[in-house]
C-alpha positions as CSV (number, residue, x, y, z in Angstrom):
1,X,18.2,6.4,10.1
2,X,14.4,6.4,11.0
3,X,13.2,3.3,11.6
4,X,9.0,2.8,11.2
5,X,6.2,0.2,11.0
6,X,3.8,0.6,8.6
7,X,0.8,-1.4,7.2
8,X,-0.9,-0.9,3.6
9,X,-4.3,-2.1,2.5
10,X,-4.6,-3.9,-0.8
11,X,-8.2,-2.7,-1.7
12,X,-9.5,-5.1,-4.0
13,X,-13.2,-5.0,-5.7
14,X,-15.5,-7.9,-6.7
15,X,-14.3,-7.0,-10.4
16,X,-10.5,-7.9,-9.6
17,X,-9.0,-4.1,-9.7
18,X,-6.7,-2.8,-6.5
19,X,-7.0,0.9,-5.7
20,X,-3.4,2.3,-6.1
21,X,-1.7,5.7,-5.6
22,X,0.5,7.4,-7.7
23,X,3.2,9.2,-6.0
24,X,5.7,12.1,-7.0
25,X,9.3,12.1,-4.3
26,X,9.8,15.1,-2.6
27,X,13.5,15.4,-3.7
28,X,12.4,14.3,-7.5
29,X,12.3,11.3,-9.5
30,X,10.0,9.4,-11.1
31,X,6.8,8.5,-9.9
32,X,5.8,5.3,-8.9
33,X,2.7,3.3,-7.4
34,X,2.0,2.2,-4.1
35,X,-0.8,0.5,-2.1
36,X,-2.5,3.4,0.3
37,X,-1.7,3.1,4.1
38,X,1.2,4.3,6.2
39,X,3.1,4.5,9.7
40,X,2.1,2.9,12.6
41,X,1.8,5.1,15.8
42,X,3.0,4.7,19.2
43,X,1.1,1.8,20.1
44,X,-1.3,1.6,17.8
45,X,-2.5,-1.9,16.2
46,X,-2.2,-2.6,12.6
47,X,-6.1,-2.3,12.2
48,X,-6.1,1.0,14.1
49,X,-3.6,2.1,11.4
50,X,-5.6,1.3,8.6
51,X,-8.7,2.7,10.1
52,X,-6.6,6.4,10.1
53,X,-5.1,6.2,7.3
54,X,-7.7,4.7,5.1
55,X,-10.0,7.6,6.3
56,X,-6.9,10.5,6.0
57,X,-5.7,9.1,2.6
58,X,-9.2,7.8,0.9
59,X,-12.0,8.5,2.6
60,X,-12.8,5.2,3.3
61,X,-13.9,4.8,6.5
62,X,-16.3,1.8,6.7
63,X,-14.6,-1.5,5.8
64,X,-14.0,-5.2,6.9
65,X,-10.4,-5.8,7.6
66,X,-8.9,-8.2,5.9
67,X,-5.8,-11.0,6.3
68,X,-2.1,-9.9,6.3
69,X,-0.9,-11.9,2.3
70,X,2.6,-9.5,2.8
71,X,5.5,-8.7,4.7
72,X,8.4,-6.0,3.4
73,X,11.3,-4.2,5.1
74,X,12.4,-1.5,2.5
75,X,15.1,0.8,3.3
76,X,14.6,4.6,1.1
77,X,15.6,8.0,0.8
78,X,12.4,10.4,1.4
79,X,12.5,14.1,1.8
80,X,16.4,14.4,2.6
81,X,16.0,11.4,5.4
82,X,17.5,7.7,5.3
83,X,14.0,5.6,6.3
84,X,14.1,1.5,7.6
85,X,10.5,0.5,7.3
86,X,9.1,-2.9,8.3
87,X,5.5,-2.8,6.3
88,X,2.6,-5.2,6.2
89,X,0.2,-5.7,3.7
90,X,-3.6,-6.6,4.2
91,X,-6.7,-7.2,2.1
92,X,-9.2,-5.2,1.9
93,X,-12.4,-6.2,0.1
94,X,-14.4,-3.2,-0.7
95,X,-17.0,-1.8,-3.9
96,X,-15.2,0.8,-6.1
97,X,-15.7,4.1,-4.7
98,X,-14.1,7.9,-5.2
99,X,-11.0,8.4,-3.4
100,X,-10.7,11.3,-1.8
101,X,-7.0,12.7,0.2
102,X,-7.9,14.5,3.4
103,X,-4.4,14.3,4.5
104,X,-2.3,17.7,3.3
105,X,1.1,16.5,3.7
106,X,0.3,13.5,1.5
107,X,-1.5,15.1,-0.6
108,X,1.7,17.1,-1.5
109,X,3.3,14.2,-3.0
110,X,0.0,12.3,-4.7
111,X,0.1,12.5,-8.0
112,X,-3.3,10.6,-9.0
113,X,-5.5,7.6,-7.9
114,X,-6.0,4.4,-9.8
115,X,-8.5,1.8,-9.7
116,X,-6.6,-0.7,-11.7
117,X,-7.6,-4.7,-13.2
118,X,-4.9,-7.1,-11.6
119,X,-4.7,-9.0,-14.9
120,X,-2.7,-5.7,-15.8
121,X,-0.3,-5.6,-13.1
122,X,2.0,-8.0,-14.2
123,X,2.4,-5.9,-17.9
124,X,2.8,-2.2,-16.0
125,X,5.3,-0.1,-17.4
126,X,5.5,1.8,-14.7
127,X,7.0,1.5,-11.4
128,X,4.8,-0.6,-8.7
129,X,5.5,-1.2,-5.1
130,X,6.4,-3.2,-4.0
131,X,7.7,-5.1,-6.9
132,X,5.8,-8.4,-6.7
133,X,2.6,-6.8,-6.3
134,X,1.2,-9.2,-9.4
135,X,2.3,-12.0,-7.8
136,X,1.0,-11.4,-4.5
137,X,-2.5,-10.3,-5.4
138,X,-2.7,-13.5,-8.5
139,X,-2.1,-16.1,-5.4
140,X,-4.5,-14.5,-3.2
141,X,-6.9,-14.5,-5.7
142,X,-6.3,-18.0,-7.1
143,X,-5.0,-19.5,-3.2
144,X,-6.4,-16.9,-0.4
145,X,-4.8,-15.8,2.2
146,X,-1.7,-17.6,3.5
147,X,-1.9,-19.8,6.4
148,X,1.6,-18.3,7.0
149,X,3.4,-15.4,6.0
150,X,6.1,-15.4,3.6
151,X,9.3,-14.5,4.5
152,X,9.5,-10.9,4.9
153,X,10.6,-9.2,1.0
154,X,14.3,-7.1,2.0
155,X,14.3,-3.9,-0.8
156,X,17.4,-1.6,0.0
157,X,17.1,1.7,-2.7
């Protein structure tokens, strides 16, 4: 088993949509949505990560960094390997903008970018990650940010 930090950005815009990603699984399977981000190196801080990955995976490169709403420790199969990952998700305010994947081995498995309204997260017929993702991004919208994290989300696939 690999085991991994991670941190995702939840991009939200001043007209309530969060910038998603489509993804296709290596070894097949239905595709399914998650927040962009991604594996924490060495000793990298969490706002180091997002700096790399928000640049590798969107082209984003100048943004504020915003409060950790999300903690999740999801346990997956992903390209023939058994993955423990302990993944924290932030805010990011930011204007709507053109994503664009820089990184080749993620852009492998990226099916499509979405800029989509949070109203319609809670009615998505397709697969989100992580699975509260309505929920999270309606009380940040409606409380802010948490004074303290929620416990951390356990998902075993």
């Amino acid at each position: 088993m690999i085991h991994r930090r991670a941190v995702r950005a939840l991009i939200i815009t001043g007209e309530r949509e969060v910038l998603l990603m489509r993804i296709r699984p290596p070894h097949g399977g239905d595709c399914f949505w998650i927040a962009p981000g991604g594996g924490i190196e060495a000793d990298e801080t969490a706002e180091a990560t997002l700096q790399r990955e928000l640049a590798e995976e969107l082209g984003l490169v100048d943004f504020a960094h915003g409060s950790a709403v999300w903690r999740r420790h999801h346990t997956f199969n992903w390209g023939g390997r058994r993955i423990s990952q302990k993944e924290e998700y932030r805010i990011v305010h930011a204007d709507r903008f053109a994503p664009v994947m820089a990184d080749e081995a993620e852009a492998r498995v990226l099916d499509c970018f979405r800029w989509w309204p949070i109203a319609d997260l809670s009615s998505a017929s397709e697969r989100l990650t992580p699975l509260s993702l309505a929920d999270i991004l309606d009380r940040y919208l409606r409380d802010g940010a948490p004074s303290e994290l929620p416990d951390e989300e356990i998902l075993i696939d």
